[in-house]
N, C-alpha and C positions, 0 to 999 in steps of 0.2 A: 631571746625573742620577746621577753617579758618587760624589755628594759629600752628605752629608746637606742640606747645605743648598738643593741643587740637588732633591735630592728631595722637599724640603718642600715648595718653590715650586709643582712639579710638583703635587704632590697636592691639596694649597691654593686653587689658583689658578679663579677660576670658567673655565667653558668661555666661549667667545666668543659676545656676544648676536647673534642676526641684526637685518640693519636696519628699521627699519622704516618704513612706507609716506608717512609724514610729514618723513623725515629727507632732508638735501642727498645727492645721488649721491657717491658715495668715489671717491678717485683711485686707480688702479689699483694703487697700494702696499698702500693700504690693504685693497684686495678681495684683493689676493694674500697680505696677512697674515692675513687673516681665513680664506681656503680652506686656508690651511696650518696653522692650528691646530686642524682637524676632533678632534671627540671621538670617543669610541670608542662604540658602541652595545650594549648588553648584549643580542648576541644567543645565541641556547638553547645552543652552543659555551662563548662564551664565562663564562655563568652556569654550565655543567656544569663547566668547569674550575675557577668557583671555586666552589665546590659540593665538587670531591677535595678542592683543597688546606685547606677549612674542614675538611673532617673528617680530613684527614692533622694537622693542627694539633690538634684534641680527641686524637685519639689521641696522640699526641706528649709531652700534658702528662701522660701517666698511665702514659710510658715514662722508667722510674726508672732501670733499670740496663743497659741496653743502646741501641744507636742508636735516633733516631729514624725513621720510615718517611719518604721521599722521595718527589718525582716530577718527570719530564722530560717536556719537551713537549719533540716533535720535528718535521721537517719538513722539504720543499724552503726554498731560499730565498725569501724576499718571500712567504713564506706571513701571515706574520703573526704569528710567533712572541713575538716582543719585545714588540710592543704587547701582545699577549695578555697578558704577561707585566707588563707597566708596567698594565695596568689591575687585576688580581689584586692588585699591591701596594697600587695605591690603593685600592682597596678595602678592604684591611682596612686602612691607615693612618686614611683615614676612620670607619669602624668603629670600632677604636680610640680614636680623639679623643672622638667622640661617646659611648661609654661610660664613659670616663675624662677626662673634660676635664682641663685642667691649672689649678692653683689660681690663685687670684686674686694675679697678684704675681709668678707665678711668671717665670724666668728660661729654665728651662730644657723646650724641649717636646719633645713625648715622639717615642721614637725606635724603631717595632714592626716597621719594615718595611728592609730593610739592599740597596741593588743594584749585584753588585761583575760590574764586564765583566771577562772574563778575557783578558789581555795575551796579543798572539802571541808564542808564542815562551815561552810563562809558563814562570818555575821555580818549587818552590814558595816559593822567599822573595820574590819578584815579586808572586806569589800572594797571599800573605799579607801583604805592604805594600799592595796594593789594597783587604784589608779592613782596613786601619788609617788609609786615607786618607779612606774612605768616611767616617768618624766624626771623622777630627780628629786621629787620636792619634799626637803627634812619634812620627817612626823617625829613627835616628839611621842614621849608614853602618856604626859601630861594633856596632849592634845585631846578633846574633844570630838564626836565625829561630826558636830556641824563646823568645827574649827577645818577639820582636814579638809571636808565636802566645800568650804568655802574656796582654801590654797586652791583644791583643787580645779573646781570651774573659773576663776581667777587664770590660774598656769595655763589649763588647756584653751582658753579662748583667748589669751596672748599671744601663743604657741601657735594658735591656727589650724588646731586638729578640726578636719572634715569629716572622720569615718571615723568610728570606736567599734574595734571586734571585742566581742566577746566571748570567749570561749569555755566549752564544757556546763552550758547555762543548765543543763539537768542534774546541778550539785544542788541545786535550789529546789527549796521544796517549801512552797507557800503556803502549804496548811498548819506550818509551826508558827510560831508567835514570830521566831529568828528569823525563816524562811519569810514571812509575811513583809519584815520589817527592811530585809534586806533588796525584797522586790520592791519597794517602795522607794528604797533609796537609787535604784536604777530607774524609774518614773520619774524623780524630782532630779536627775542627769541629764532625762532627753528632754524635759523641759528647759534646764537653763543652759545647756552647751548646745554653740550652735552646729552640732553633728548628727549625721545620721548613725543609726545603732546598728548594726547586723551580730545575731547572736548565733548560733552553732550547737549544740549538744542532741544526746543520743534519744530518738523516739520522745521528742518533745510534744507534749498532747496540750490539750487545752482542758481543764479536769475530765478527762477521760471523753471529750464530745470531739467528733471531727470536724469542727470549727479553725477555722484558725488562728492564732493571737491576737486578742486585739487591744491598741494601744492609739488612742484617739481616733483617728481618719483611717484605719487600718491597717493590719500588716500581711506582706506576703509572703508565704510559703514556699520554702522548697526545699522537696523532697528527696530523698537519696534511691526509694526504693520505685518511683513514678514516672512517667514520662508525661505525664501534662501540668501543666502552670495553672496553678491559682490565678482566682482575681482577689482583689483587693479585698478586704476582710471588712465587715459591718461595723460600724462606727460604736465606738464602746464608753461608756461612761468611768471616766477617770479612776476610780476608785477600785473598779474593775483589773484595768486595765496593767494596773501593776499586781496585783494581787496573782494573775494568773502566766506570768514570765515564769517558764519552768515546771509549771505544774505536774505533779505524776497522775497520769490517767486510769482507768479502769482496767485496763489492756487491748482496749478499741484503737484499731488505727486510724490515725490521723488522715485527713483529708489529702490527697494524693497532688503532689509540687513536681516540681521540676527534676528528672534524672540528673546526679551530679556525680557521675563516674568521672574518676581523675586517673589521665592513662600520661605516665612516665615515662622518659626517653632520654638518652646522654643528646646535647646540642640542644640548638636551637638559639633565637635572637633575641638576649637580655630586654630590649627594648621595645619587640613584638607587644610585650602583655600590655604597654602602655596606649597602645590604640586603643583598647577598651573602653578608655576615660576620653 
């Protein structure tokens, strides 16, 4: 999933057919492979989420000279954050394809959706070799991290990536020097690629205030344990803005997003999630 080409498959891949009434009984491999490949069902959470990030993306293309707007889903664990987050990409990977097909002959398919987990422990040159592994692109050990960070916005806006997940963003911890330095280099990504960011990790706070992130023009929230939507978050001054991606809070909860239960089911139509976008 880490890899573009793990993410293609992902997104590509039909869901699992269920059996049907005429077919021999499966061996128990087989029925455990099959309840383990559950789809995800576009439930009113899940379509409101991609609902923000389609319109954080319109806006996004018509922000020329400063950051793009962001947003984080947050939550306990085993909330369902991730998959939330793995269906939102598919979906617009889908979307994508189906708008743009790729030419007859072609070699190369196309690449709108980017999903980089963030390493424990991340620095930001750690950081920033996970977005160059995701697409392919040699690092050498000799490499520099403005050397990779170049390859890297270079490939990705060649590439045509629109959306960068990221995942597991409460590895980050911006009160360290490391943690400081690597949130910084996630701020100097959503300024020079032209994508929008959607991050993900567990009870993500803002230093302990129920605010919610903010990252130029603002970001929105959504929440896993909530049933109301954020507005748009107060407009924050640059320096800020990266410094507090991830932060560990006081143990005050965060201002209350969007419910983002993710209910699993065998079926359903590959190509459903793509209406979203």
């Amino acid at each position: 999933m880490t890899t573009w080409q793990g993410r293609q498959r992902f997104a590509t891949t039909d869901p699992p057919a269920p059996p049907q009434s005429d077919t021999p009984p499966r061996s128990r491999d087989e029925r455990l492979a099959y309840h383990s490949a559950f789809v995800t069902i576009r439930t009113p959470a899940i379509s409101q989420l991609a609902t923000q990030v389609r319109t954080l993306m319109i806006l996004g293309r018509h922000q020329q000279t400063t950051a793009r707007p962001s947003l984080i889903v947050t939550g306990p664990a085993t909330a369902g954050k991730t998959t939330a987050l793995l269906h939102v990409g598919r979906a617009c990977h889908l979307a994508h394809t189906r708008k743009n097909p790729a030419p007859p002959g072609s070699a190369h398919a196309a690449a709108p959706v980017a999903y980089v987990l963030v390493p424990p422990g991340a620095t930001a040159k750690t950081l920033i070799t996970e977005f160059a592994r995701y697409l392919g692109i040699p690092v050498t050990t000799r490499m520099t991290q403005t050397q990779i960070t170049d390859a890297v916005c270079h490939t990705y806006t060649a590439a045509g990536v629109q959306l960068v997940l990221i995942d597991e963003i409460h590895r980050l911890n911006p009160r360290t020097t490391t943690g400081a330095q690597t949130a910084a280099l996630l701020k100097d990504l959503i300024e020079r690629l032209a994508a929008t960011f959607v991050y993900a990790g567990i009870n993500v706070t803002v230093d302990g205030h129920a605010e919610p992130v903010t990252v130029k023009l603002g970001v929105w929230t959504s929440n896993t344990k909530s049933r109301r939507q954020t507005r748009p978050g107060p407009a924050g001054p640059p320096a800020g803005a990266g410094r507090r991606l991830g932060g560990r809070g006081s143990g005050r909860r965060g201002r209350p997003g969007v419910v983002c239960p993710v209910a699993r089911t065998a079926g359903g139509d590959p190509d459903e999630a793509a209406d979203d976008f």
